[in-house]
Structure formats: C-alpha cells, structure tokens
N, C-alpha and C positions, 0 to 999 in steps of 0.2 A: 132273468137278471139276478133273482136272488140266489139259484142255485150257482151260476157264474161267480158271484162274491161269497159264497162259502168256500167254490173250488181256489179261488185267488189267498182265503186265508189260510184253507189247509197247505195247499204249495207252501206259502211264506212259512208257515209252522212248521213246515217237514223242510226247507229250506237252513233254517235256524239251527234245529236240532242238528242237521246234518255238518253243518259249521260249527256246533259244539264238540261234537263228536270227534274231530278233524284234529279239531283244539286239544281236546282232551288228550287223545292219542299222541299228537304233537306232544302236548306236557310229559306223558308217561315215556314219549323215546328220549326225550332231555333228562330226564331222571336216569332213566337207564344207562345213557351213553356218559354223564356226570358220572354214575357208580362203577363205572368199569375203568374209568379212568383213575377216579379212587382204589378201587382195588390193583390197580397195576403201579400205584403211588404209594401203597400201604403205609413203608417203613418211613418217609419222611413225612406223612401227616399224623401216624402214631408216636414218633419221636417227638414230634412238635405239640402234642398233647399231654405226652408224658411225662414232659418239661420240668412242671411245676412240681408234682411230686418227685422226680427225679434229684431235682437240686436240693428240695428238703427232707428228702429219702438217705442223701451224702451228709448232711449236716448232723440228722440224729445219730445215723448209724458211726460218725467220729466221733458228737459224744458220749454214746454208751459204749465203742470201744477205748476211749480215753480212760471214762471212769472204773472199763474193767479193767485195763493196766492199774491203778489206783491200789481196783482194795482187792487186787490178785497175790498170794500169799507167796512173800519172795520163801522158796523152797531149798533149793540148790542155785550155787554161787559157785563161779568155776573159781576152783584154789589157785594159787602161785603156783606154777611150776616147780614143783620139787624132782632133785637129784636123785636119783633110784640108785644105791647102789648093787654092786654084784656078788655075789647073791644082796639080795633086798634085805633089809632088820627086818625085825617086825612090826617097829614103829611105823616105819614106812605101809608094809602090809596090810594092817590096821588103818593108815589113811586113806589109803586106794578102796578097802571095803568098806568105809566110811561114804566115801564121794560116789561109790558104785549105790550105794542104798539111795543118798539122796538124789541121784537121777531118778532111779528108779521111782520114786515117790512122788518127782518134777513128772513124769510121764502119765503115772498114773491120775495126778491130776486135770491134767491138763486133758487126758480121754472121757475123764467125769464130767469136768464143767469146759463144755467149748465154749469159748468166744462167740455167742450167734448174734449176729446184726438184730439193731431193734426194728429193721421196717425190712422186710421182703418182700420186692414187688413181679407183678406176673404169675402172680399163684392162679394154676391152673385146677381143677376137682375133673376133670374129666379129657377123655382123649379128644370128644370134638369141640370143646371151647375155642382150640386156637384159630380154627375155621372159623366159627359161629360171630368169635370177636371183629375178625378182620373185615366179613362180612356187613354185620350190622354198621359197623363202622366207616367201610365204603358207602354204604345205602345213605347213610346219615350224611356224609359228606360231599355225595351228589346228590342230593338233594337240595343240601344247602346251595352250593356252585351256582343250582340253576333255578335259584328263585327268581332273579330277574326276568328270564325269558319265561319261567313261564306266568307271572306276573303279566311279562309282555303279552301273552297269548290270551290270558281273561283282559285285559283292559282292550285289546282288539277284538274282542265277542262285544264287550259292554259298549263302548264308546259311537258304533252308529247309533244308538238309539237313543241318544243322549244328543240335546240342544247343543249348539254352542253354546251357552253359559254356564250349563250345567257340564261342560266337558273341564271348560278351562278349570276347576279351581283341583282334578285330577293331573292336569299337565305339573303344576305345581306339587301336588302330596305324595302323588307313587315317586317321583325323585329322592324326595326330601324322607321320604319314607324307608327307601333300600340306604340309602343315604346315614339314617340314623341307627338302622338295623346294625351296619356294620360299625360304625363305635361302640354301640351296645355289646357286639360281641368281642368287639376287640376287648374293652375297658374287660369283660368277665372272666377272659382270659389271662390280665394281668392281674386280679383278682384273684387267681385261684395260688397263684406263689402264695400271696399272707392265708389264702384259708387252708392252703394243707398244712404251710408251717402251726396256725394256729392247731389243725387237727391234731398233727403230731405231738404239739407240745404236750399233751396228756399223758402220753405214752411214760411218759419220768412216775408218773405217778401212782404206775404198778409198781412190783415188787423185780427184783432183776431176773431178768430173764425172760420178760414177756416180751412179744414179737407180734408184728401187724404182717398177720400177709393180706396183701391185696389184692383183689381179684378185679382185671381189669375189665369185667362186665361192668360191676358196679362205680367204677372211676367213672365209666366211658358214660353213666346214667347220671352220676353227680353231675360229671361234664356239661352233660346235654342240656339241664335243668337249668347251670348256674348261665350258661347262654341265653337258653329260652326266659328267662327270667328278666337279665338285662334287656335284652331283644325286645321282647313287649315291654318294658318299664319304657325304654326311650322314646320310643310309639305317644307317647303323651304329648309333645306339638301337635301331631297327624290328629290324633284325636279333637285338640280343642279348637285346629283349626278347619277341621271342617265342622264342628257345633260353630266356628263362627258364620262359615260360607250359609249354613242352615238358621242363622238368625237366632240361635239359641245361647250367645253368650257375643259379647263387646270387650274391647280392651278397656274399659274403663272400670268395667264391673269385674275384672278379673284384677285389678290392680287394686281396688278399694276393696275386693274380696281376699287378699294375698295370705289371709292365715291358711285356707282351704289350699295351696302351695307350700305351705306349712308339712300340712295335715299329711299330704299325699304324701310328700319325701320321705316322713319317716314312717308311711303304711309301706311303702317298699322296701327303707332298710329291716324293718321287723320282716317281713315277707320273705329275705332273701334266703334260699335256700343254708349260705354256710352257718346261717347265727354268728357268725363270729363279729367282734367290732369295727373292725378295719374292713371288713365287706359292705357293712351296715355302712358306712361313710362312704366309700363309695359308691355307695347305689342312693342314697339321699339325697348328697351335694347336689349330683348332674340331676339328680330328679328337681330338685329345686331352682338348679339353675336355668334347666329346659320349661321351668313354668314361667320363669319371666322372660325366658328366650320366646317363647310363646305368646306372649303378650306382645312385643315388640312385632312379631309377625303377623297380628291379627292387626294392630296397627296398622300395619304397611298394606293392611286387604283392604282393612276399612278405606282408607286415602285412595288407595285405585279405584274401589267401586263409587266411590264419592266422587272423582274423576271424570269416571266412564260416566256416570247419570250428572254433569252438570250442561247447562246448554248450550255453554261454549265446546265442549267436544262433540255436541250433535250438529 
C-alpha cells in the first residue's frame, strides 16, 4: 500500500510538472507570435513612441533656428536694380564688384557656420543598430501584448489547487490588476511629452551650436523604465487588497493611517525615473488617489465577507 501511494504521488508530481511545462511553452509561443507581429508592425508602434520626442524635437529645433535668424550677421543685401549702361562707367563697375565680394563673403559664411538643428534624432554608431533596435523593440512589445494570456496560463497552473475561497479574491485582482497596468502605462506615455520637453529645455543652456543626438537604444530604455515604473506604482490597490483578503490591514486602519498614503505618493514621485516636476505630480496624485480608491475597495470586501459569514446567508 505504501509503495502504491508513493507511485500515486510521483504520477501527480510528474503529472504537474508536465502541465507546467505545456504552460510554459504555451507562454514562450505567445511571446513569440506577439514579437513577430511586432516586428512586422514596426513603423507604427516606433512612430507612436517616438511621438513625444518628435513633437518637442520640432519645437527646439524652431527655436534655435529662430534665434539663429536673430543674431545671424545681415552680410549682403540685394541692391536696387541699377541701369548698367553701354559700355558700363566705372561707377557702375565698381558697384557690381562691390556686391560680387559681398556674396562672396554671404557664402562663405554661411559654409562656416550652418544652421544645425539643436536635437538630431535616430543617431545611429554602428551598422547593425538598426536591426538590433527594431528587434529589441518587437520583443518588448510582444511581450507586453501578451501579458494577459499568459497571466491566463499561470493562473490556470495555480487556481486547482486552490479552495474556493482562496480562488475568489484572484477572480477579482488579476482583472483589476491588467486593468490598472494599462492606465499606468497609458498615463507614462502622456508623461513623456512634459519629460522630454522638460529634458530639452536645457539644451539653451549651452553655448550655440550644441546638438543632442539621440540614440534611439537609449529612448527606447528610458521608455521602458518610465512604463515599468508607472506599471508597478499603479499595482498599489492589488497590493493592499490582497494584505486585506490576508487579514493583514482593514479600511479603517488605512483611513486613520492616511499620512502613510501621504508618504507613498511622494516615494513615487521622487522614485520617478524623468525627475522632472510635472512627472513627479503625475505619478503622486494617482498614487494618492489609488490609496483611498483602495480603501473604498477594501470596504466593499470587508461588507461581502461580513455577508457571506452572517447566518442569514447560511
């Protein structure tokens, strides 16, 4: 009998794994089949990335070319139309050599000092970057696509061996979870207009002629950051409400605690990867705001399980 119930737990054990396994693989062809999709989508999900520096990419670069109209040095000035006559004086002759030097001196300017934009974007250092970029940047973005399913595929590993009551307070958080992910990344994305403006705005404070090239490895890494950052910040409901399903926090003790809701908002805006102010406030507010949204939702658990355990529902 005892050997029979070791052979019943090895099966189940190699059973499990083999269900993992399945899982796993499932997740990696969803990844895969997300990045290929990406890659064959490239240019409107890089456009649509490249957005935010794009529009304030236009802005600098009108007004350093403004300011170099400005204090560009009027050189040659086309004259009046003068009567040449036949044969020419010499007055005349003498004007014409006159306006031939100052072209000349308009040209040779204008080959010394160009006109160069203050923000050049797409700076590439080597020949295979432009693969490397498009690449990483599929992988990245089916990834992202298919976090739900495969989200779906661990919560169908996990969820048989799990009670019903420990299943339900998961029916509820993985929703509320991709749910919050995706504002989070929305919101970071509208964020990123004020942090490049704000980047750029420094650029005045060289001397003329300095120039940002950008290499769009490193956007594509700030990118990713300033997502992953919002992304988990918004994750703070999912967090506190299942410390409440775990009996480890109450709405009442989070409401009479509310500086600690304080606290956090602005560990996030200092946390935020741009520094800049107008990132910092957005990444606070909604953190502050999602701690008493949080509160209201731990409310609404407590009142059901209060529900479910009184003995008119039994």
């Amino acid at each position: 009998m005892a050997s029979a119930s070791y052979e019943d737990k090895r099966m189940e054990l190699t059973e499990h794994l083999a269900e993992l396994r399945q899982r796993i693989l499932r997740s990696i062809l969803y990844v895969l089949v997300g990045t290929i999709l990406a890659y064959q989508f490239f240019k409107p999900i890089y456009g649509l990335l490249y957005r935010p520096l794009l529009q304030q990419m236009y802005r600098v670069n009108y007004r350093v070319s403004l300011n170099s109209s400005k204090k560009t040095p009027l050189l040659f000035t086309a004259p009046a139309p003068v009567v040449v006559s036949n044969p020419p004086t010499q007055q005349q002759v003498q004007q014409m050599q006159s306006e031939i030097v100052m072209l000349s001196r308009e040209i040779a300017y204008l080959h010394t000092h160009p006109q160069q934009p203050g923000v050049l974007g797409n700076v590439f250092h080597g020949f295979y970057e432009m693969f490397t970029v498009r690449l990483k940047l599929s992988l990245l973005f089916g990834m992202i696509i298919t976090i739900p399913l495969v989200v779906w595929e661990a919560a169908m590993f996990v969820l048989p061996a799990l009670t019903p009551t420990e299943r339900e307070p998961l029916r509820t958080l993985i929703p509320v979870s991709i749910l919050l992910l995706i504002c989070g990344v929305t919101i970071a994305y509208l964020t990123m207009y004020y942090a490049m403006g704000w980047f750029l705005s420094y650029l005045s404070d060289f001397p003329a002629g300095a120039t940002l090239m950008q290499d769009p490895n490193d956007y594509i890494l700030f990118f990713v950051k300033m997502m992953a950052a919002f992304g988990i910040a918004f994750q703070l409901p999912v967090v506190l409400m299942l410390m409440a399903y775990m009996n480890l926090i109450n709405s009442r003790s989070m409401l009479k605690n509310w500086r600690w809701g304080v606290v956090i908002a602005v560990l996030g805006g200092v946390l935020t990867p741009s520094n800049d102010l107008i990132s910092m406030a957005l990444m606070a507010v909604p953190l502050l705001l999602l701690y008493f949204l949080s509160i209201g939702l731990i409310w609404g658990v407590e009142r059901k399980r209060a529900a479910s355990s009184s003995p008119e529902s039994q």
